[in-house]
N, C-alpha and C positions, 0 to 999 in steps of 0.2 A: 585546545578547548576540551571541557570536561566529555569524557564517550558518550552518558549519558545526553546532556545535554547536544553535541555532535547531533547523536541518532534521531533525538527529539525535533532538532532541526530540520534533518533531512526529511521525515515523516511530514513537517508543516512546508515545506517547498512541494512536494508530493501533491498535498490535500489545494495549494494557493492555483498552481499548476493546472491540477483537473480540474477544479472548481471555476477556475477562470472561462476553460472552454465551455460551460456552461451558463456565463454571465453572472455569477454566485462572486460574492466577495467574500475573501479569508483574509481574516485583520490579525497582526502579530503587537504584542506591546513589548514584548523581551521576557514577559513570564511567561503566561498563555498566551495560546492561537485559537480565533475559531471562524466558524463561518458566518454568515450575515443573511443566510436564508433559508428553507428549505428546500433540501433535498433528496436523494436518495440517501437512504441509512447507511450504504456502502460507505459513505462519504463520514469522516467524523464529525460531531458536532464540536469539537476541541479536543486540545491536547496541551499539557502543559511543558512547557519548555528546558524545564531542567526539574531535578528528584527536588521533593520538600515543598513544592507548592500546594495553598494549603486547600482541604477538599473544596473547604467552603467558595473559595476563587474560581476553582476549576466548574464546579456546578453552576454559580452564581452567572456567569458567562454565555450559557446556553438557555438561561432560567426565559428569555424571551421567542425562545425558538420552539414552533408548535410540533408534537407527533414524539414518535419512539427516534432515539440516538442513542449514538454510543460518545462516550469520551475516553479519553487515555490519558493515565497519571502516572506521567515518565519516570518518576522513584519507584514507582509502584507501591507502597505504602500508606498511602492515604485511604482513609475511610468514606467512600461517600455512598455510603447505605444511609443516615439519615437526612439524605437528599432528595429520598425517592430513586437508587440507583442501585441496582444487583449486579453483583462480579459476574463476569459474561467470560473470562479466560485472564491468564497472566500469560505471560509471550517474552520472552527475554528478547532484551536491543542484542543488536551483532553488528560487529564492527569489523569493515577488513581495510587494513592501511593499501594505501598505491603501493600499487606490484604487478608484474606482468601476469596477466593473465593464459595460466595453463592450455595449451592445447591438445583436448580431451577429442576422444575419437566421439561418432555421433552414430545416434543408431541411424544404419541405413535407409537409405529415402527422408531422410529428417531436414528439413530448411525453416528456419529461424530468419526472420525477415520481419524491416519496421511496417505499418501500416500509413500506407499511402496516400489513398482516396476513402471514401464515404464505405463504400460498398466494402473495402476492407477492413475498416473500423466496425461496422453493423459484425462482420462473421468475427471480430476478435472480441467483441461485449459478446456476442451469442455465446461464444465457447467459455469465455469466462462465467456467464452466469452458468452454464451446465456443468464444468467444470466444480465449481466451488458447490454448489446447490443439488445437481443432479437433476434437475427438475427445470422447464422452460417458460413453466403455467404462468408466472408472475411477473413475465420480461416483456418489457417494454424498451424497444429501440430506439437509443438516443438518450436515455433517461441516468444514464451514467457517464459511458463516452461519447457525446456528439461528432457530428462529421466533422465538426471545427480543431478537434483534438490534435490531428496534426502539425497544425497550421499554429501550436502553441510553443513558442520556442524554448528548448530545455525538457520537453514531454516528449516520449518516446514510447508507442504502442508495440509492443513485440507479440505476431502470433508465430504459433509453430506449425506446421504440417508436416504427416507423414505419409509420403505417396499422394503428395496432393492433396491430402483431408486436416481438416485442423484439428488439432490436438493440444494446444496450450497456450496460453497467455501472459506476459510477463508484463509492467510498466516500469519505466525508469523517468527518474526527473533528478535534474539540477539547476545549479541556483549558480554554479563556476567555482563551486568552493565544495558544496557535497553531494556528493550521488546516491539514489536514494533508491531500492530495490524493490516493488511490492505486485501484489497482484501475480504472483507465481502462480500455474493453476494449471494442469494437466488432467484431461480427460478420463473416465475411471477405466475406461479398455484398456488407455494407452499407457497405464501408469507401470511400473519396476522394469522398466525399458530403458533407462535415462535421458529421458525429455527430460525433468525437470534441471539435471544435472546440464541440459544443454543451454536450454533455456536461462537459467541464469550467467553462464558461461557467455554466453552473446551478449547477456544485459552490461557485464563487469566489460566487456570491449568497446564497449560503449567510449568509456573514460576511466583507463586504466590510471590516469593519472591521478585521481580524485579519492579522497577516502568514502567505500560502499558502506552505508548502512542500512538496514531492514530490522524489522519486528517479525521473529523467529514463531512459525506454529510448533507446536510438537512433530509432526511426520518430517516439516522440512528442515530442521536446525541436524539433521547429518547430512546434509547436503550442502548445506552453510559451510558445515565445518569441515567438511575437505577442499571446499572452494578455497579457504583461506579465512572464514569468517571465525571469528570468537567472542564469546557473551561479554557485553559490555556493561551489563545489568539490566536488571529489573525492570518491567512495565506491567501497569495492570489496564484491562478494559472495563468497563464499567456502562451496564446498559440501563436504560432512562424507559421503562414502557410505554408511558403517557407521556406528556408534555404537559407544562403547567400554563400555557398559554394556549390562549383560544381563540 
């Protein structure tokens, strides 16, 4: 299969996955994906499937869906500023084929472990929103990962602790054909420590067998890249302020 398209996939097993344990449908036709309701903006409103799909499709898709979103146009190439939509980041896909995964020393007192019940899914959404945001003022529990999350086969909540306190968060989802990396997120105390390096290190043991793909920020695409990861192209995000539906 094309990487791009690979990555684009893994990304919509990802969105079908957590979307699920919210009761939310994400419908795939073989170009684009998206979802079928509102939700949290963490969540994309689509993505399209392989590079060259055209904006007009990618936009058109979400055109029923109320509020601010983000979409993603897996070539990264497409225009869709006269959609009503502003470039919010580019993120290159990364690709790492099946291989054993490295055994990387961990910093001390460090445990990377899946979440199990309710009460450990509430503290791995808490750290992730503080994680990524820094700020807790707008978290609302449950409104991303509900307690049902685990209980979704192929979805994998990773938090980290160190010495007992949490420190990071990773998700992994598959489909039995690709594995999908996102939601890396390390505390800002805890950070040039190598959590993150661990953290994904635990997610790739997951299913060493599977080829891992992710959508690369800029701080983490060197950590990708000694993992084993390599850019597989282009991706662009693309944010929607308003919604055209009311």
């Amino acid at each position: 299969m094309d990487p791009v398209a690979l990555a684009a996939r893994g990304e919509s097993v990802w969105h079908r996955l957590g979307l699920r344990a919210l009761g939310i449908g994400w419908v795939e036709d073989g170009t684009v994906a998206w979802r079928t309701a509102p939700s949290s903006p963490v969540f994309l409103g689509a993505v399209s499937l392989r590079a060259a799909v055209p904006a007009e499709r990618l936009a058109g898709v979400v055109e029923g869906l109320p509020g601010e979103l983000a979409v993603r146009d897996a070539g990264g190439a497409e225009d869709l500023g006269p959609f009503g939509f502003v470039l919010q980041a580019r993120e290159p896909w990364m690709l790492r084929p099946p291989a054993p995964v490295p055994d990387l020393p961990r910093p001390p007192g460090l445990v990377v472990a899946p979440c199990r019940t309710p009460a450990e899914v509430e503290l791995f959404e808490r750290t992730s929103v503080e994680a990524f945001t820094g700020s807790l003022s707008s978290w609302a529990p449950g409104t991303v990962h509900p307690p049902a999350s685990p209980r979704v086969p192929g979805l994998t909540l990773l938090l980290a602790r160190l010495d007992g306190q949490p420190v990071g968060t990773a998700i992994t989802a598959t489909d039995g054909t690709v594995f999908n990396v996102a939601g890396v997120a390390v505390l800002k105390a805890a950070r040039r420590q190598g959590v993150g390096t661990a953290i994904t290190t635990a997610c790739l043991a997951i299913a060493p067998s599977l080829p891992a793909v992710l959508s690369s920020s800029e701080e983490g695409h060197p950590v990708y890249r000694s993992l084993g990861f390599t850019d597989a192209g282009p991706s662009a995000l693309w944010w929607r302020p308003t919604g055209r539906a009311t």
